[in-house]
N, C-alpha and C positions, 0 to 999 in steps of 0.2 A: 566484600569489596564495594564501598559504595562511588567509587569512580570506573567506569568503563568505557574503551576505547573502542571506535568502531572498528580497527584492526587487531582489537584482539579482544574481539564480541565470545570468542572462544573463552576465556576466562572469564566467564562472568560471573554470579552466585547461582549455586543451584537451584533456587527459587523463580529466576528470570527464564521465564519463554520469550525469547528474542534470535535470532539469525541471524537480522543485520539491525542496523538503523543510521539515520543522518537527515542532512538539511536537504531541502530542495526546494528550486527556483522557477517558475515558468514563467514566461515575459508574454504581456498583454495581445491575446492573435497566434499566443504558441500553441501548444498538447502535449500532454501526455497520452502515448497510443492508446489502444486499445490492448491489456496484457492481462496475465492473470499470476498469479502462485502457487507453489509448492508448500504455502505459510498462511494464516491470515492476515492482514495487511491493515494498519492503522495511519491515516493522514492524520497530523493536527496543525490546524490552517491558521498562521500566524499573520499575514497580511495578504492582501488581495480578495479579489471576486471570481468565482468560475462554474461554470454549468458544468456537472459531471455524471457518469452513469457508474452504477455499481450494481451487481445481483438481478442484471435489466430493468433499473426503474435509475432516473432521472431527477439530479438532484442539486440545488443552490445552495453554495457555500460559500462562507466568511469566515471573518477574523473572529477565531474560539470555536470551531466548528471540527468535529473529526467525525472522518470520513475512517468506518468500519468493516473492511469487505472479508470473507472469508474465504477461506481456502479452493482455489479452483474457479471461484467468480470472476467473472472478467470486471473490468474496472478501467476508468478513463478520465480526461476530460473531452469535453465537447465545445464549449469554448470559455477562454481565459478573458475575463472582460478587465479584469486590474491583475499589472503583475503577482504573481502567485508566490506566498513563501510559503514553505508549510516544514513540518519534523514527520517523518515517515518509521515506524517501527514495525518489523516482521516476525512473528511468531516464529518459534522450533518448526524446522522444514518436517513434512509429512511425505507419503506417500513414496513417490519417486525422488523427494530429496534435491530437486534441482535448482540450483540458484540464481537470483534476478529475473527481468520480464519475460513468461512466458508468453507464448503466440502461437495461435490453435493452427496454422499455414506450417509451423515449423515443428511446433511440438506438438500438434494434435490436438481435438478437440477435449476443450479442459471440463474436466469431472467434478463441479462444487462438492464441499465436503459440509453438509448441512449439520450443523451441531445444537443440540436439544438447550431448547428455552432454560433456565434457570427459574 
């Protein structure tokens, strides 16, 4: 199936590790929280400028830039200096399985799931 819908990411080929995916937008002065996953999490940063943190280190991005975090890492912006477009894709949910942004206040402090160099 080489078209898939993010509502029905459930049909997808058995080759694809993905959960979810889609577009997203932050406006200049906005955030994205502080959250983590259940999945590893891919930004690909289609317009705009923004300071972000991922795995505890601190990091500048732009347009052709993706932001690779892993499973359980927290992840953020810190600030959006040009509005932000990016494509976001999530890995096969692990672990507990639970879907969209976690937060260590609600769902407890997140477990990174370190996976071996290649």
């Amino acid at each position: 199936m080489p078209v898939i819908r993010r509502e029905t990411v459930d049909q997808k080929p058995g080759w694809l590790s993905a959960s979810t995916f889609g577009m997203f937008r932050v406006k200049k002065g906005g955030e994205v929280e502080l959250h983590y996953h259940d999945a590893d999490e891919i930004w690909f940063i289609v317009e705009g400028r923004a300071r972000v943190v991922s795995e505890g280190k601190q990091y500048d991005i732009g347009p052709g830039d993706m932001l690779c975090t892993g499973m359980g890492d927290e992840h953020g912006t810190l600030a959006v200096h040009e509005d932000l477009v990016g494509f976001f894709l999530e890995t096969n949910l692990e672990g507990q399985k639970r879907k969209g942004h976690l937060h260590r206040e609600e769902h407890g402090v997140p477990s990174p799931k370190h996976r071996p160099v290649a």
